[in-house]
C-alpha positions as CSV (number, residue, x, y, z in Angstrom):
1,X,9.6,23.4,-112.8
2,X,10.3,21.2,-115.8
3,X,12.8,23.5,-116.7
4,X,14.8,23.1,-113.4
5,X,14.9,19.2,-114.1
6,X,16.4,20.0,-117.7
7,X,18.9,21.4,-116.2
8,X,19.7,18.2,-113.3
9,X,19.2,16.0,-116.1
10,X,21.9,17.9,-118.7
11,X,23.6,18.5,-115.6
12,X,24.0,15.0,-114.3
13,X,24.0,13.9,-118.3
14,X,27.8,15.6,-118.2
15,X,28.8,14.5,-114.9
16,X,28.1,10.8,-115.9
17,X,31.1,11.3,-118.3
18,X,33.5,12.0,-115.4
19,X,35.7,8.9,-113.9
20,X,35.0,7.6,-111.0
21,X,35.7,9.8,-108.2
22,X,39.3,9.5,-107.3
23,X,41.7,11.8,-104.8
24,X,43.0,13.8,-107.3
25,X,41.0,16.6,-109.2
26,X,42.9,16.9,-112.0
27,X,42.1,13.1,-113.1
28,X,38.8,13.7,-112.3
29,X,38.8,16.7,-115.3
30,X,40.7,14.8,-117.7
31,X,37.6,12.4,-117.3
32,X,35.7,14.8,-118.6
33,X,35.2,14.5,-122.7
34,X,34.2,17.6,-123.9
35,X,33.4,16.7,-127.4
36,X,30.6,14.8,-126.3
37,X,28.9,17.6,-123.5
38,X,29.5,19.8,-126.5
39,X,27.5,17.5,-129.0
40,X,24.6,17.2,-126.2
41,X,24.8,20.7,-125.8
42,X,24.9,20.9,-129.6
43,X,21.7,19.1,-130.0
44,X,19.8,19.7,-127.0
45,X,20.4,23.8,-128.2
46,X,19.4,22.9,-131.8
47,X,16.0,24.8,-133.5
48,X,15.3,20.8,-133.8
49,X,14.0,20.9,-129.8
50,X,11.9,24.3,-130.4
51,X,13.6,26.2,-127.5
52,X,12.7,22.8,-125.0
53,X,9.2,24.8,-124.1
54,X,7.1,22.6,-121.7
55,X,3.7,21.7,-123.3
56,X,5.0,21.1,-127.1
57,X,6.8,19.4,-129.0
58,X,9.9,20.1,-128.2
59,X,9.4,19.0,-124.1
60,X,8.8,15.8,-126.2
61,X,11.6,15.6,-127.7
62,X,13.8,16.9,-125.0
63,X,12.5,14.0,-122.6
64,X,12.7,11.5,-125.0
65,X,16.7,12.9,-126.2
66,X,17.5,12.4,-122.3
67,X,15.7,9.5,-121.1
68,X,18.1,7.8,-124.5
69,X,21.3,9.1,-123.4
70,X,20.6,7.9,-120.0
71,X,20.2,4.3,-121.0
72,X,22.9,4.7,-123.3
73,X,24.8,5.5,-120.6
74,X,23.3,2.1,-118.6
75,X,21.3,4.9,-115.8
76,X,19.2,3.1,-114.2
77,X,15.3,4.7,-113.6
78,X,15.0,7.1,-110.4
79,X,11.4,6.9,-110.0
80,X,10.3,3.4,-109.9
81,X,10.9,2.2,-113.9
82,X,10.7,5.8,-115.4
83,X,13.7,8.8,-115.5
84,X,10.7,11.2,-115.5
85,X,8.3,12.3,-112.2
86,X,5.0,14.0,-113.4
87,X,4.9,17.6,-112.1
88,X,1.4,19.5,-112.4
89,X,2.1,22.5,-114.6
90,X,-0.2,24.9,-116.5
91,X,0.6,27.3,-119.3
92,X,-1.0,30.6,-118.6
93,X,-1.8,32.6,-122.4
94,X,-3.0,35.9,-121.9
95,X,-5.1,37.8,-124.7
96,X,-5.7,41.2,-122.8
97,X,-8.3,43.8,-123.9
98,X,-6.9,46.1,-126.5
99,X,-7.3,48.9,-124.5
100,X,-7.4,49.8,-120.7
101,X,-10.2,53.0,-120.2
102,X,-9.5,55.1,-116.9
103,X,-11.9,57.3,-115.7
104,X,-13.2,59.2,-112.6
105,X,-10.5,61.9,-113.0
106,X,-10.5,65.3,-115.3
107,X,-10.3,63.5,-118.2
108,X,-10.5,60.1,-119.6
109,X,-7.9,57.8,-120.9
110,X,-7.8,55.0,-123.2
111,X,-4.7,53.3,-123.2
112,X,-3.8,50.7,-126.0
113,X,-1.6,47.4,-124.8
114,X,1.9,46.8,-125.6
115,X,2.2,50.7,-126.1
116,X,1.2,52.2,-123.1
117,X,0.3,49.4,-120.9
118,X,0.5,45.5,-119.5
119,X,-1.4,43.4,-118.8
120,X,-0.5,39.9,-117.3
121,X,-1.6,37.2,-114.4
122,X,-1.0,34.3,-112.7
123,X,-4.2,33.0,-111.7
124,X,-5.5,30.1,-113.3
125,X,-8.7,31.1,-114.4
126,X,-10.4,31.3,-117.5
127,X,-10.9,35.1,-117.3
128,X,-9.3,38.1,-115.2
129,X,-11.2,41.1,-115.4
130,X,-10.5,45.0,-113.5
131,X,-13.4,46.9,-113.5
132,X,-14.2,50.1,-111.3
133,X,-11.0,49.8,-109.1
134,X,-9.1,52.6,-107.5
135,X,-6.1,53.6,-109.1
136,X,-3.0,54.2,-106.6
137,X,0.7,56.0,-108.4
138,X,3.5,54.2,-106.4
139,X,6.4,55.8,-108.4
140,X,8.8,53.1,-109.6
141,X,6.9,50.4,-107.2
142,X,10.5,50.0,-105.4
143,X,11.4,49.4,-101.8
144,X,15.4,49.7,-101.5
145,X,16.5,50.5,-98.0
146,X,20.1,50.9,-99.1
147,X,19.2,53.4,-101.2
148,X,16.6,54.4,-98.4
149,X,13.8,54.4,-100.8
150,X,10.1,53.4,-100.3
151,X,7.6,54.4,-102.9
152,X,5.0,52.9,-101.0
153,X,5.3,54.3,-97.6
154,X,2.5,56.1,-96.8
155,X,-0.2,54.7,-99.6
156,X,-3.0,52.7,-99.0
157,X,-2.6,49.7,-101.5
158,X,-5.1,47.2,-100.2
159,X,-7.6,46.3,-102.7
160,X,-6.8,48.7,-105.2
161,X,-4.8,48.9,-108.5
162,X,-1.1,50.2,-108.5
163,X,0.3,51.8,-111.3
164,X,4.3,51.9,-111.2
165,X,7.3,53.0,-113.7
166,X,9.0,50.8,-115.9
167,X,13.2,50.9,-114.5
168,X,14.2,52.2,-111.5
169,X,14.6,55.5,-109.4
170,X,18.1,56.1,-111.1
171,X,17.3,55.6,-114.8
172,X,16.3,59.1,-115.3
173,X,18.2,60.5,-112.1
174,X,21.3,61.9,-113.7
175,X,23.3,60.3,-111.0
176,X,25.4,57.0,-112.4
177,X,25.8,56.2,-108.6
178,X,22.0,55.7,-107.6
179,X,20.5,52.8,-108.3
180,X,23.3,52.2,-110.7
181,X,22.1,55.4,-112.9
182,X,21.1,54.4,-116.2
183,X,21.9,50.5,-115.9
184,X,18.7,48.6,-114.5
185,X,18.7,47.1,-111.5
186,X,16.6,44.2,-110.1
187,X,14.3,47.2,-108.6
188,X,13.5,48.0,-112.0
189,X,12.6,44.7,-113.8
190,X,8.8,43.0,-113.9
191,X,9.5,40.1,-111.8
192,X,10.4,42.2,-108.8
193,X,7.5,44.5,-109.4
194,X,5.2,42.1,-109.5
């Protein structure tokens, strides 16, 4: 979330270096000083704001560049005397088991993480455990009617643990035309799988 109001404030930071809003466009663009979006830009990007991430440092120091540029610039507070509005986030840092054991088949498996599997969640918990749940293949984990292709259609999910492909159906299909062949699409990253 606080990365979406980085990008109003940088957003609004450049827009308050346009001239007033007149009829033509073009005057409205020469308003516009580039050297000094490309200095915020400049700093804001720097290794000095440790990649902006929210809980450290550099959220610190990113709030504290903006909220100075905006009085600077004479902006007056938007919530009540502050440029800020609290937003309740957590950071989520998972340490999964280093290996996943699957059993109940013809033979055993012990998977190690990072090489054969993944492990992540969104719960905010102090623990997230699996333990004696049924394991369902779902192929690629992709529903794409305009490839008309459902790898869950006709499995039982509910309650159980899926197992799906990293990519998508056309990375090792041969065909550059499905699913874009080789090049990912959407269907094939995390997010959408998860």
């Amino acid at each position: 979330m606080k990365y979406i109001i980085y990008l109003v404030a940088i957003i609004l930071l450049v827009l308050s270096y346009c001239t007033a809003p007149s009829d033509s466009e073009q005057s409205a663009i020469k308003g516009i000083d580039t050297v000094i979006v490309a200095e915020h830009i400049k700093a804001l990007s720097s290794d000095d704001f440790f990649g902006r991430k929210p809980f450290t440092e550099g959220e610190t120091k990113t709030v504290s560049y903006l909220e100075s540029a905006f009085r600077r610039l004479g902006l007056a507070p938007g919530n009540g005397n502050r440029y800020t509005q609290d937003v309740p986030m957590v950071s989520i840092s998972g340490n999964p088991s280093p290996s996943l054991d699957v059993g109940g088949g013809h033979t055993a498996l012990s998977l190690k993480v990072k090489d054969e599997f993944v492990a992540y969640t969104e719960r905010v918990t102090p623990s997230v455990s699996l333990k004696n749940s049924e394991l369902v293949f779902a192929g690629y984990g992709v529903v794409a009617p305009e490839y008309e292709w459902n790898d869950y259609e006709g499995i039982d999910v509910r309650g159980k643990t899926v197992i799906v492909l990293v990519n998508d159906p056309g990375f090792a299909s041969g065909d550059d035309q499905f699913f874009k062949g080789e090049t990912m699409t959407y269907y094939g990253r995390w997010t959408y799988k998860y």
